[in-house]
N, C-alpha and C positions, 0 to 999 in steps of 0.2 A: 205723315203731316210734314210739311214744309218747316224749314229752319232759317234761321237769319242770322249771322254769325255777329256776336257782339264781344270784344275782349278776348277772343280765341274762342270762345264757347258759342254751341248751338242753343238759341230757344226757338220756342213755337209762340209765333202770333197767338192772341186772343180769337182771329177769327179765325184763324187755323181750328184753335180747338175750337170752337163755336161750329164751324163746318162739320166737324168729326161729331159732335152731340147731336149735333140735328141729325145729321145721316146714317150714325148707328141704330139700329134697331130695338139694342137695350132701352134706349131713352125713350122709346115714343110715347108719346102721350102725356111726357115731362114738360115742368113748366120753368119758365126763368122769372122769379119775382125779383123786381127793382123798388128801396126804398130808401125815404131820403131820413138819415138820422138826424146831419143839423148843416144848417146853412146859414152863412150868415157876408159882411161884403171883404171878407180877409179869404173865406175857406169852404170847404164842404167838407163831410162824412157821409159816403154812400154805402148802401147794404146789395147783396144782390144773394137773394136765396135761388137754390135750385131742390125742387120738390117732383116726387115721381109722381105716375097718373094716379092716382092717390087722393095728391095735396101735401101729402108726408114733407115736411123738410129735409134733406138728407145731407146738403151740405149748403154754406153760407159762408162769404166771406165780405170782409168790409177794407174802403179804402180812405183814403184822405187826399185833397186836392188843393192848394192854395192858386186864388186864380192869378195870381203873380209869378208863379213858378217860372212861366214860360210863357212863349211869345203866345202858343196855341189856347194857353189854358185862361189868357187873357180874354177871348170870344167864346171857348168851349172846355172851360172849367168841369162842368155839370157832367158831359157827354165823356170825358176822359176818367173821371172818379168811376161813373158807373160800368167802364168800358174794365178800366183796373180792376173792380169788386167783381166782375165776370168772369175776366182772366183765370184769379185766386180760385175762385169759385168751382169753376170745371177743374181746377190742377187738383182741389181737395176731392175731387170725384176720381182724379185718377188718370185725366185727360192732359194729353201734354205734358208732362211732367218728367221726360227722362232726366233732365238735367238739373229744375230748378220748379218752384211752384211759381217763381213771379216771372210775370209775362215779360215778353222782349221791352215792351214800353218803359216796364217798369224800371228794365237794369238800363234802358239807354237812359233811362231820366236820371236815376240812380249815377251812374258813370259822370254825366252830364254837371250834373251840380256837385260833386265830389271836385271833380277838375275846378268848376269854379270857383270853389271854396279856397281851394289853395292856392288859385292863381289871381282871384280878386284882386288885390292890389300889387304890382310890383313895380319896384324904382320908384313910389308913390303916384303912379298912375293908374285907373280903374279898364277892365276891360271895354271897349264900345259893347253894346248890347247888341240882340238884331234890330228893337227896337227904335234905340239911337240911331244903327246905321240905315233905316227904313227913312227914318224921318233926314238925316243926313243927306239922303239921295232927293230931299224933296226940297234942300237948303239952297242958299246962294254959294257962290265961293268962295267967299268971304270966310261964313262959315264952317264954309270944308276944311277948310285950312285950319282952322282953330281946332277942330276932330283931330285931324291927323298931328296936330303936334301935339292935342291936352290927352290921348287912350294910346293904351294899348289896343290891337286893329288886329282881327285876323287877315292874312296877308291877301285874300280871295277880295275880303272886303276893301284892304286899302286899296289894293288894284284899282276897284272898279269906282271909286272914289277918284280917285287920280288920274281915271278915262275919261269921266262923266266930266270934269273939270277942269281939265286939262294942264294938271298941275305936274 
């Protein structure tokens, strides 16, 4: 299976191993059940059982999603809990697992907001979000300018703030 290197370590996609379940030949006839524990307008709790031809449940794992977390989870909250609780799910089967049970997704989201945590504020100024700078690129120059002096800016994004603008 394919790897994607995150922090110096290899994991395997979710549809890496998703690919490997379908095309082994142990699994046929195995089912992937998707269930929703609780949703509400902050979050979700997804379940995703995997049951042999049977029906038997044989392994199951569950995730959490807040649709704020991330620019993505903003539109597709729903679709990334159950994609995570899938993930888990084949790793408790034994699938993709050399290194770690949670999926790439999960250590880049992981990584992700760790970084953020501790870099949230500094010098008393907040990071720009992608958010922000989504809507920044849609601003006057006025405004640009007020960006660039009130955040902290990844340097890709001041850049192209300071193209677009021509500041």
């Amino acid at each position: 299976m394919k790897t994607i290197n995150i922090k110096g370590r290899e994991y395997i996609t979710v549809n890496e191993r998703l690919k490997y379940f379908r095309s082994e030949p142990t699994f046929d006839g195995w089912q992937i059940k998707e269930s929703l524990v609780h949703i509400d307008a902050k979050e979700g709790v997804f379940k995703v059982a995997i049951c042999d031809d049977k029906g038997v449940e044989i392994a199951s794992a569950h995730s959490q999603e807040y649709r704020d977390s991330s620019y993505i989870n903003k539109t597709s909250f729903v679709e990334n809990g159950f994609t995570s609780a899938l993930g888990r799910a084949l790793g408790y089967l034994g699938i993709g697992i050399d290194t770690s049970i949670a999926s790439a997704n999960e250590v880049q989201n992981a990584v992700k907001n760790q970084s953020a945590e501790k870099t949230k504020i500094k010098d008393g100024k907040k990071w720009l979000t992608d958010a922000q700078f989504n809507a920044t690129m849609k601003a006057t120059k006025e405004q640009a300018e007020k960006v660039l002096a009130g955040f902290l800016i990844k340097k890709q994004y001041r850049e192209q703030i300071k193209q677009k603008f021509n500041i």
